[in-house]
DRENDO-868567 format. One line per 4 residues: their letters; for each residue x, y, z of N, C-alpha, C. Coordinates in pm, whole numbers, always signed. Example, Ala and Ser with C-alpha at 12.3 -4.5 7.8 and 13.67 -1.06 7.14 Angstrom:
% DRENDO-868567
AS> +1319 -569 +780 +1230 -450 +780 +1320 -330 +780; +1285 -225 +708 +1367 -106 +714 +1290 +3 +787
This chain:
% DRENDO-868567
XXXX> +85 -118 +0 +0 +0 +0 +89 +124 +0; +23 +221 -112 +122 +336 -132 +41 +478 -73; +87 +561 +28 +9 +666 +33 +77 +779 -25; +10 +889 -104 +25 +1008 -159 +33 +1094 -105
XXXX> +160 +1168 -68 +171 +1262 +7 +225 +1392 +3; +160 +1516 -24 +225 +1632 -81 +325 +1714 +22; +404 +1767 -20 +482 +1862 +56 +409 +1994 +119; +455 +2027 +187 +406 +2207 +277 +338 +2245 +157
XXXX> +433 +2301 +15 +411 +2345 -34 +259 +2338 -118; +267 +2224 -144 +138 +2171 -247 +39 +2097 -140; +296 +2210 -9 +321 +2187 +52 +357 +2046 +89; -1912 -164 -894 -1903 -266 -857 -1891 -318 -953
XXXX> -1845 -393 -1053 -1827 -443 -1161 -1851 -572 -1282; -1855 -574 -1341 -1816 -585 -1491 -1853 -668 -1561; -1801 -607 -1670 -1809 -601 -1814 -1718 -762 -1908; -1758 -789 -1997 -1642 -862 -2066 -1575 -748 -2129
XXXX> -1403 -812 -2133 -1299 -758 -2218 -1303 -760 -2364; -1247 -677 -2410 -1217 -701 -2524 -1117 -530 -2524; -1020 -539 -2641 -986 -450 -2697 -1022 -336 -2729; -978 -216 -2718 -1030 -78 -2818 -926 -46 -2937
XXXX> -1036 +5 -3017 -956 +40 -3159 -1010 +134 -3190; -922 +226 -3228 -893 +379 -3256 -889 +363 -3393; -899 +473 -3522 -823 +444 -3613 -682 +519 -3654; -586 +519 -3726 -498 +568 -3699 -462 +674 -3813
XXXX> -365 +712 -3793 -374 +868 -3970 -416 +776 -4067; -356 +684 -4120 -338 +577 -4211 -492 +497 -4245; -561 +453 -4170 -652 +456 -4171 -736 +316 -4077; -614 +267 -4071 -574 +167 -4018 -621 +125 -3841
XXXX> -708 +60 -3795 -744 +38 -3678 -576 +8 -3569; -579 +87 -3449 -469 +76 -3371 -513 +54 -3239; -456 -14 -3176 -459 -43 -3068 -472 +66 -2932; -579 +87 -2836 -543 +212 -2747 -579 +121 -2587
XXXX> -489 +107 -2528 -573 +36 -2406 -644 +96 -2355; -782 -7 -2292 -842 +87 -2256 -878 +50 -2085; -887 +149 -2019 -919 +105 -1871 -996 +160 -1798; -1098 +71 -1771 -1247 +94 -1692 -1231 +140 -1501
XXXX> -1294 +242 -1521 -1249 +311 -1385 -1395 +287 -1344; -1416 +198 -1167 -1568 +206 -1145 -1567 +331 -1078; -1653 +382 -1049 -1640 +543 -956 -1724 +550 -873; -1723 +540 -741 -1803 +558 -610 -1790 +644 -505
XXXX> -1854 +749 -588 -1850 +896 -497 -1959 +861 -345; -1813 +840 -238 -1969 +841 -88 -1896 +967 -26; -1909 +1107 -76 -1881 +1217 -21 -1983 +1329 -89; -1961 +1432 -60 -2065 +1506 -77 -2028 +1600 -183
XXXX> -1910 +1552 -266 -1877 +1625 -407 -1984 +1615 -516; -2027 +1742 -599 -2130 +1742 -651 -2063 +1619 -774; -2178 +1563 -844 -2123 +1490 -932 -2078 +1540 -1065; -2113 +1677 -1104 -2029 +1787 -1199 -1901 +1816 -1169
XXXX> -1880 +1845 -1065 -1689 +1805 -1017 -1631 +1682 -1053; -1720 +1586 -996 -1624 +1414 -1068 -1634 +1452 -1189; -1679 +1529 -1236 -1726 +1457 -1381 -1556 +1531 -1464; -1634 +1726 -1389 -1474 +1781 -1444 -1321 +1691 -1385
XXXX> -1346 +1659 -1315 -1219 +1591 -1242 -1177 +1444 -1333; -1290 +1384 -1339 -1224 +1260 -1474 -1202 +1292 -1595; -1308 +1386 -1624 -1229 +1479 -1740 -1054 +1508 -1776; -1066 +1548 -1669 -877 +1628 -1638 -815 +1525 -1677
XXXX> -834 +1420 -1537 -759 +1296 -1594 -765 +1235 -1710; -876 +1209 -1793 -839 +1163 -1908 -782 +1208 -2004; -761 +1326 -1983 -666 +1416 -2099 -536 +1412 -2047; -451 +1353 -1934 -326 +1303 -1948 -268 +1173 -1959
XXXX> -426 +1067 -1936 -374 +952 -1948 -418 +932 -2121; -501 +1011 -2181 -522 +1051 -2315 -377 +1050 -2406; -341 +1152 -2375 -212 +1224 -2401 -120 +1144 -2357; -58 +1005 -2271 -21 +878 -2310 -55 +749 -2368
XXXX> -144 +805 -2445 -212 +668 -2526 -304 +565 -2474; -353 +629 -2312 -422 +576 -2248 -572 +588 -2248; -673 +482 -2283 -852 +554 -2273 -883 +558 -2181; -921 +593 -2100 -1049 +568 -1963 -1122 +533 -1989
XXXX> -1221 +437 -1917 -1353 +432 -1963 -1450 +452 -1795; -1502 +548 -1799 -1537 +613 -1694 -1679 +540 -1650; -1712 +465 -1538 -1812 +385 -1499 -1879 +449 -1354; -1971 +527 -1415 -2037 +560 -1274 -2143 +524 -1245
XXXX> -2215 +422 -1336 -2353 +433 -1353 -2384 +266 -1378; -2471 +224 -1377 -2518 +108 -1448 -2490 +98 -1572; -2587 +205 -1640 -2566 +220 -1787 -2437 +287 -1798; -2334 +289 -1736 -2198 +339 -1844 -2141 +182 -1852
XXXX> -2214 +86 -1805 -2151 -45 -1848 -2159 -97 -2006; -2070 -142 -2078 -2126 -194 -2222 -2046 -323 -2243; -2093 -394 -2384 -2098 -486 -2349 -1914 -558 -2416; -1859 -400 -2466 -1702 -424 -2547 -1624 -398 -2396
XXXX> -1674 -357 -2320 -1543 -325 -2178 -1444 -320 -2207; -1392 -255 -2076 -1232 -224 -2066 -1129 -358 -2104; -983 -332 -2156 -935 -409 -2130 -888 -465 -1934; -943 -360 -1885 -863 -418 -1690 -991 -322 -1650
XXXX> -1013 -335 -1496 -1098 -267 -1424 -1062 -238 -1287; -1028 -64 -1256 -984 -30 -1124 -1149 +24 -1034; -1101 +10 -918 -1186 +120 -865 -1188 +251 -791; -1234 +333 -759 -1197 +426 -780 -1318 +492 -669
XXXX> -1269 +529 -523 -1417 +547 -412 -1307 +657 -346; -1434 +785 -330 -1425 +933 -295 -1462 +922 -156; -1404 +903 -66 -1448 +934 +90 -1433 +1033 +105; -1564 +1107 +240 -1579 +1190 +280 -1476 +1247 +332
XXXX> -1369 +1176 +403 -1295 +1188 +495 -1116 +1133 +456; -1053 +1132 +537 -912 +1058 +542 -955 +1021 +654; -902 +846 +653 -869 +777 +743 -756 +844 +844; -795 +847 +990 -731 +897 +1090 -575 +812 +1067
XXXX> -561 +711 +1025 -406 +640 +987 -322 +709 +913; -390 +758 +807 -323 +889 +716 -258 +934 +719; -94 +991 +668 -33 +1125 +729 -144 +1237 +721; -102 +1380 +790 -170 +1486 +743 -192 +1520 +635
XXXX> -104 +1510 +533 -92 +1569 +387 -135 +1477 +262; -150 +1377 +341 -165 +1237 +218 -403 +1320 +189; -381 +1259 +57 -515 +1244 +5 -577 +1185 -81; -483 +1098 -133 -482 +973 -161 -389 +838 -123
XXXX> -461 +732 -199 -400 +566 -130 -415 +496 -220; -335 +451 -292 -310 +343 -387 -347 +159 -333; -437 +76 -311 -439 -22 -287 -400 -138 -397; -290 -150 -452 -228 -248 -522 -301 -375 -526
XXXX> -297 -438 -419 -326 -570 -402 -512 -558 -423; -582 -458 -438 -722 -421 -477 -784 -372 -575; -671 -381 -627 -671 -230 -760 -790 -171 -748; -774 -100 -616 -828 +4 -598 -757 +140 -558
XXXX> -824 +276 -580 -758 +380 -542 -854 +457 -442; -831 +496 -332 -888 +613 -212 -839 +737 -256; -984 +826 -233 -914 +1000 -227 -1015 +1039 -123; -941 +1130 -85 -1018 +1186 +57 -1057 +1349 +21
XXXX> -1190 +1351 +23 -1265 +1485 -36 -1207 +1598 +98; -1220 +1574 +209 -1182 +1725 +279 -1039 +1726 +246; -974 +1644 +229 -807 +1727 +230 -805 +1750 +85; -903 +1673 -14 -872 +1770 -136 -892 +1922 -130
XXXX> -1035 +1931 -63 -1068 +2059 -109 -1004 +2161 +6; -943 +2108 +125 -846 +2198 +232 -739 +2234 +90; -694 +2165 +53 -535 +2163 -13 -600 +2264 -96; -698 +2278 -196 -707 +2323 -303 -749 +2499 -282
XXXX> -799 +2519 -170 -774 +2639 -142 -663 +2684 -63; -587 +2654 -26 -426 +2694 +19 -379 +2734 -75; -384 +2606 -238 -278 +2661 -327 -324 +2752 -415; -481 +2803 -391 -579 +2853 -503 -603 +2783 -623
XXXX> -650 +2667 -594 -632 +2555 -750 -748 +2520 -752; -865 +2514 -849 -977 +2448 -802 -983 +2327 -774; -1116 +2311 -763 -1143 +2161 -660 -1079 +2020 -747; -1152 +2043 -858 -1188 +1910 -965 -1015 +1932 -1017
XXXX> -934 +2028 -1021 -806 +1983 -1065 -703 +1918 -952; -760 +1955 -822 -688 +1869 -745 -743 +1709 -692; -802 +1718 -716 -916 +1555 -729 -853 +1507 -847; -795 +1556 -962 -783 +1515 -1108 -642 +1476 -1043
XXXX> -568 +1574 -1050 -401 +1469 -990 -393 +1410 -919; -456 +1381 -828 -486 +1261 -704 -534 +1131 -798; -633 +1138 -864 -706 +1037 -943 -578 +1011 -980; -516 +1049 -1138 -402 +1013 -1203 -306 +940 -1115
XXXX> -220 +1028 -995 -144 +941 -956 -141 +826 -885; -299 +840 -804 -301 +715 -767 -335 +576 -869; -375 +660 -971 -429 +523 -1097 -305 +486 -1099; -191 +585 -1112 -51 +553 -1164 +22 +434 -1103
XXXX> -20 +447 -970 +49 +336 -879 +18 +199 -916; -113 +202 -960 -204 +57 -981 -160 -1 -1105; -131 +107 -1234 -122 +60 -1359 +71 +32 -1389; +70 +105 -1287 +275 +86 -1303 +299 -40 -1203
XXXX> +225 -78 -1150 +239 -219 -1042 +365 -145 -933; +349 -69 -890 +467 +1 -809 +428 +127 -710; +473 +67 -587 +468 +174 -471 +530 +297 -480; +618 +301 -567 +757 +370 -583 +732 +502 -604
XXXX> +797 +628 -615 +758 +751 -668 +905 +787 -711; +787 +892 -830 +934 +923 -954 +1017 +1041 -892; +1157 +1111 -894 +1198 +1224 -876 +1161 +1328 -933; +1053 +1317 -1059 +962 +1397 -1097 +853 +1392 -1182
XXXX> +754 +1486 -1227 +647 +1454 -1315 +541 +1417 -1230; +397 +1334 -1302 +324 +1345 -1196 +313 +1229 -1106; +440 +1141 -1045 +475 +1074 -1029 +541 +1106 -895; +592 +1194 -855 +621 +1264 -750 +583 +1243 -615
XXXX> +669 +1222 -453 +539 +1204 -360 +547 +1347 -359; +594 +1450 -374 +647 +1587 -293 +591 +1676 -433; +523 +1796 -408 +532 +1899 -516 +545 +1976 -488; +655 +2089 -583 +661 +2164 -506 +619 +2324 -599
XXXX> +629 +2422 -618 +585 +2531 -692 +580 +2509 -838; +665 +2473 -880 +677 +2419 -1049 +570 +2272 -1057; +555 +2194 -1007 +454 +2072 -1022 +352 +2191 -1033; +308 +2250 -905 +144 +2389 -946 +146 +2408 -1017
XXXX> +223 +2460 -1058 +223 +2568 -1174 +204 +2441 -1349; +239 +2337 -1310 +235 +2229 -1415 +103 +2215 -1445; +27 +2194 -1313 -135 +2161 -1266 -168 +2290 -1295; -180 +2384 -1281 -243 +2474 -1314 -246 +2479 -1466
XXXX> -154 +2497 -1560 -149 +2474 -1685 -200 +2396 -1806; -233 +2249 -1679 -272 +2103 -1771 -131 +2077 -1817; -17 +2072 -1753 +89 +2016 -1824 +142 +1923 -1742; +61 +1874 -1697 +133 +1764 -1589 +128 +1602 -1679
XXXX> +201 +1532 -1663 +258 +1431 -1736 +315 +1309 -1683; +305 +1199 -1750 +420 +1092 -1769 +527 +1041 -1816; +615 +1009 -1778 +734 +1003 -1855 +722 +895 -1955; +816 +891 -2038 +797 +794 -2176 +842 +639 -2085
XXXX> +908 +631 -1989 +913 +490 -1955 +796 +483 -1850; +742 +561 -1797 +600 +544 -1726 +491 +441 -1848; +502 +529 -1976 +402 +537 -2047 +403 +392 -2100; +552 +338 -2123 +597 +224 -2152 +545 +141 -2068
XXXX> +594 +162 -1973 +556 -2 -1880 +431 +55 -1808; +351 +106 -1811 +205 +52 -1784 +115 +20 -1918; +149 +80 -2042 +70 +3 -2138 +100 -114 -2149; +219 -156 -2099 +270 -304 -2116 +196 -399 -1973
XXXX> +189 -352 -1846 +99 -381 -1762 -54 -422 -1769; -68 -302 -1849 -211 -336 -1911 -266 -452 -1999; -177 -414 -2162 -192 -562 -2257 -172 -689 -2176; -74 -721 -2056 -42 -851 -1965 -170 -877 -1864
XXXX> -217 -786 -1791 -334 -805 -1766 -435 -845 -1849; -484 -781 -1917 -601 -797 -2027 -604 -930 -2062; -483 -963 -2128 -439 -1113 -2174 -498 -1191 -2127; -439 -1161 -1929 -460 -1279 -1842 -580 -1306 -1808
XXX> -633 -1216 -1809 -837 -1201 -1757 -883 -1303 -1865; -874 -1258 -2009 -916 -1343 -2134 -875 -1520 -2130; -795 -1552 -2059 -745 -1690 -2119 -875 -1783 -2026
């Protein structure tokens, strides 16, 4: 178990698998993994915030060749599904075990991810960031932990346990990112999963 923890500064399921296919310049069907996020908001975030907040995230796991497939509903179930399926539950609260600063929790062995709605939205007015973009990098990095199979955190990017003025200023921008060997070995995580569910 990995907890997410910022510096001072910044301080039920499923579906059958199958593949997604994009087409490509060429014209040509390409491969995009795709990964089914269930979403179980039990906090009192309006559901127009999740919505901007998975938004966010999918435009950087987008922008690594990654799909989401965003499951909040009965009907967002279909019947092509994700290639893998995380989950993904908004508590009201942080667990009193918590550091102070943590606001999310990576559960590996659950592939599941925790975010804790009051220390998002404490944090998000300290740094003046809105709500749904700090819910959005919490989402990402904790997906990150699940899809990279690793507790570990990067010395930078959004991979980071620590951020510090330049990460904000990244988040504020929409330029927050993965590195090309991030991007590598979790699409490769993914196709190995997928595989294994199918046989």
């Amino acid at each position: 178990m990995r907890t997410l923890i910022f510096a001072r500064r910044i301080g039920a399921t499923v579906t059958l698998l199958s593949a997604s296919a994009l087409p490509s310049a060429g014209g040509h069907p390409v491969k995009m993994p795709n990964v089914g996020v269930v979403v179980r908001n039990l906090s009192t975030a309006p559901p127009e915030l999740v919505q901007k907040a998975e938004a966010a995230c999918q435009q950087i796991y987008g922008a690594a060749g990654i799909r989401l497939t965003w499951i909040n509903t009965v009907k967002d179930v279909n019947w092509e599904g994700p290639d893998l399926i995380l989950r993904a539950v908004i508590l009201p609260q942080a667990p009193p075990s918590r550091a102070l600063a943590a606001f999310g929790t990576a559960l590996r062995e659950r592939q599941e991810l925790l975010l804790y709605q009051d220390r998002i939205v404490r944090f998000s007015k300290i740094v003046d960031l809105p709500t749904h973009l700090i819910l959005s990098v919490a989402m990402v990095h904790e997906m990150g932990h699940l899809l990279l199979d690793s507790d570990d955190h990067a010395p930078s990017g959004i991979m980071r346990a620590e951020w510090n003025q330049d990460d904000l200023n990244a988040i504020r921008r929409g330029q927050s990112h993965f590195t090309s060997g991030q991007i590598r070995r979790m699409k490769a995580n993914i196709e190995q999963r997928g595989s294994a569910m199918v046989r």
